[in-house]
Every structure is written in structure tokens, then in C-alpha cells.
C-alpha positions in Angstrom: 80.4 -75.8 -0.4 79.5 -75.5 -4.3 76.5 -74.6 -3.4 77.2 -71.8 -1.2 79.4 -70.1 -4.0 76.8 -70.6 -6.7 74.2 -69.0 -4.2 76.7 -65.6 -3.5 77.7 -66.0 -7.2 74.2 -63.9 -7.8 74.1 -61.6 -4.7 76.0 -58.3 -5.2 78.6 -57.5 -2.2 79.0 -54.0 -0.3 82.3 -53.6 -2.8 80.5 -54.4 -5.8 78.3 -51.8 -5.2 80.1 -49.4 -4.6 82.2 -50.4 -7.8 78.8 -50.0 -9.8 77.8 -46.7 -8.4 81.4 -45.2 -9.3 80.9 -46.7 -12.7 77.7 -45.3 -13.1 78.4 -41.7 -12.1 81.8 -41.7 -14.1 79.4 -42.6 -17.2 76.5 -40.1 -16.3 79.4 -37.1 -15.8 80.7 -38.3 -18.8 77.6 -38.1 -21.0 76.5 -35.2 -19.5 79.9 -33.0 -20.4 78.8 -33.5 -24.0 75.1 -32.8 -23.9 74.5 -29.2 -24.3 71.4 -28.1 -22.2 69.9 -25.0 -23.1 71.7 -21.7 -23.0 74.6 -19.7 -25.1 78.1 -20.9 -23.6 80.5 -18.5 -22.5 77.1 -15.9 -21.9 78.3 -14.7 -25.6 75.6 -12.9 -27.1 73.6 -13.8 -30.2 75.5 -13.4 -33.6 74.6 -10.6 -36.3 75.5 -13.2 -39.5 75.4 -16.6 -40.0 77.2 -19.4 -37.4 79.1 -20.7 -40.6 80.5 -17.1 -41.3 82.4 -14.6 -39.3 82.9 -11.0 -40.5 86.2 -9.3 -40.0 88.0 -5.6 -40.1 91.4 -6.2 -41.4 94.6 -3.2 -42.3 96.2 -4.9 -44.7 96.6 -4.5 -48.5 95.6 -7.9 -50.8 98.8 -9.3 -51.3 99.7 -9.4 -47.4 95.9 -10.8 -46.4 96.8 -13.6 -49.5 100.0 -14.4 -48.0 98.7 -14.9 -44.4 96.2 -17.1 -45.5 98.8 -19.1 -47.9 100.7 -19.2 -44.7 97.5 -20.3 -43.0 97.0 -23.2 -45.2 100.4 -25.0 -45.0 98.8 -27.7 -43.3 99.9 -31.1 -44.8 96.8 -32.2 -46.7 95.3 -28.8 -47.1 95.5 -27.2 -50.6 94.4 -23.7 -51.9 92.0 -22.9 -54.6 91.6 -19.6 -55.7 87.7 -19.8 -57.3 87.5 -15.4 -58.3 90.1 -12.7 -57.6 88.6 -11.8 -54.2 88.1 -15.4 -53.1 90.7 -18.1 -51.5 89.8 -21.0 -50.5 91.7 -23.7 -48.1 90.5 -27.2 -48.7 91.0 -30.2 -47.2 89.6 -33.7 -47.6 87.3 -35.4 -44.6 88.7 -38.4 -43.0 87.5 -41.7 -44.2 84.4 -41.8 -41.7 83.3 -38.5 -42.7 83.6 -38.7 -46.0 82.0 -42.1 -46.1 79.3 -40.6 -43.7 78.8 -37.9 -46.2 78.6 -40.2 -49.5 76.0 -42.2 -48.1 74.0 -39.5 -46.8 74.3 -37.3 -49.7 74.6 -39.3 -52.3 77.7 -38.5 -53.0 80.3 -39.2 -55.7 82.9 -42.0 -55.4 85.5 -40.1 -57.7 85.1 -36.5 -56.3 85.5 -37.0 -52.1 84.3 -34.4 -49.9 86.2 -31.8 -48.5 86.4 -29.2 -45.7 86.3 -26.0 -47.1 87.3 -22.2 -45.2 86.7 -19.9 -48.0 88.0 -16.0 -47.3 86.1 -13.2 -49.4 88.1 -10.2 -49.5 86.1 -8.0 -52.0 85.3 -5.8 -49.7 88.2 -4.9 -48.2 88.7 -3.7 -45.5 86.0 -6.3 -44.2 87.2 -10.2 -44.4 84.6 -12.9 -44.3 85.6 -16.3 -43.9 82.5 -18.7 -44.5 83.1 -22.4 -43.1 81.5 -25.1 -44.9 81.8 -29.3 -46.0 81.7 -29.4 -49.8 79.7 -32.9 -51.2 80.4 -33.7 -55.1 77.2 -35.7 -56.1 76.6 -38.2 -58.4 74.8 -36.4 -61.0 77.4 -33.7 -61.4 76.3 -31.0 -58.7 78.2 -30.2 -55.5 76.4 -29.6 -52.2 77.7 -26.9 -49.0 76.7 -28.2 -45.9 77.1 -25.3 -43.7 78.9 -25.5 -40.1 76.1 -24.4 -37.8 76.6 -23.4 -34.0 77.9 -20.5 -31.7 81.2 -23.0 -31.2 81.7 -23.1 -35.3 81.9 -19.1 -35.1 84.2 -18.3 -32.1 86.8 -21.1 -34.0 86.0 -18.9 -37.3 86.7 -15.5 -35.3 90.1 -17.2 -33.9 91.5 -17.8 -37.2 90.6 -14.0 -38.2 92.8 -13.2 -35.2 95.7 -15.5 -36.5 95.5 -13.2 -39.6 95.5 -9.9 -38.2 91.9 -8.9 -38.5 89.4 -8.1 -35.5 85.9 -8.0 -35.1 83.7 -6.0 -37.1 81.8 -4.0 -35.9 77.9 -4.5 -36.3 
């Protein structure tokens, strides 16, 4: 009787197949979602400017574009920086993998963490351009802008120019 157990204990049952296959094709539909292969989603065509930037027509003065995007940033953890007159910026530290990803790689500061950084340029007014990027101090004093890249980056970037008022620009 032992014996007969032990020997099924290795052969694989109608069930157990079955079981497997389901598994199998769960994990392959799985991997598969997140894999892009080939191709522009969304048939969007190619853009004019950089994936990391999107470039916006707003009808607003200064003061009201400022205030949307102070109203923008009232995120808890996000803080605004105002760099020059025309620029505001809303910044926002990584989360511990990140940053930790991005100290290693980067050779990053320990005392300065990396942040997320949307930066708005209004100095040409009426045209907005909000530029998405991760901002690494460094260890010997310098700071490094990894840029966002992908179609994906600029259709989010686009969506928050909407939430302000502004639409596409014409090109």
C-alpha cells in the first residue's frame, strides 16, 4: 500500500494538470499585459517635444496659472519651490525603494534624497510647459535630472495641463 502511494506520489493526475495549465496561462496573460510589444498605444501619433515635457495654450493671467498650480500641489508630502519668476516647481520625495534605487545607482547623497520634480515654465505665456523629471543630489555637490521618457509620461503630463485650464498647443 505504501508503495502504491509513493509510486502516484510522482505521476501527475488529469486534475493536476489541468490546475498547472490554468496556472500557467494566468502567469503568461499576466506577464504579457505588462510587456509592451512594438507599436504607439492608443494609435496616438508621434510627439513634436520631448516625452518628459508637454507644451500647453493656457487664457489665464500669472497670478491665476500660480494659484492653480499651488492648488495642484496640495498633496501631502509635496512642497513648492519657486527656482525664477516664471518657474514653479512641485516636489516631492521618492519612496524609500526609489530613492534607495536612485542613491545607489547614481551615486547619490545620503543628506539630500531624491525627489520627483513637475516643474511649470510660464515665461512665455500664453504657452505653459510642464517638464517631468526625478532630481538626484550627488555626493560631490552636483544634482542630476533624470528625465521621464515614454508616450505614457506625456499623455499623464497633458492631463494635468487639462486640470489647470490649458489645452494643447498647437504644433
Amino acid at each position: 500500500m505504501i508503495w502504491v502511494k509513493l509510486r502516484n506520489l510522482g505521476q501527475e493526475t488529469g486534475a493536476m494538470r489541468w490546475m498547472r495549465r490554468i496556472c500557467y496561462t494566468i502567469f503568461s496573460v499576466t506577464l504579457g499585459g505588462c510587456t509592451p510589444i512594438g507599436g504607439i498605444p492608443n494609435d496616438a501619433p508621434l510627439p513634436a517635444i520631448a516625452p518628459s515635457q508637454a507644451l500647453a495654450t493656457i487664457a489665464a493671467t500669472s497670478t491665476t496659472i500660480d494659484a492653480r498650480i499651488a492648488a495642484l500641489c496640495q498633496q501631502p508630502g509635496t512642497r513648492i519651490a519657486r527656482p525664477a519668476p516664471t518657474r514653479v516647481q512641485c516636489r516631492r520625495l521618492l519612496p524609500p525603494e526609489g530613492a534607495a534605487r536612485a542613491i545607489l545607482t547614481y551615486d547619490g547623497s545620503l543628506t539630500a534624497l531624491p525627489e520627483t520634480v513637475l516643474e511649470f515654465d510660464t515665461s512665455t505665456l500664453p504657452q505653459l510647459r510642464l517638464t517631468a523629471y526625478v532630481d538626484i543630489p550627488r555626493k560631490d555637490g552636483s544634482t542630476l535630472r533624470l528625465a521621464y521618457p515614454g508616450l505614457r509620461t506625456q499623455r499623464q503630463l497633458m492631463g494635468i495641463m487639462r486640470r489647470l485650464g490649458a489645452t494643447a498647443a498647437p504644433e
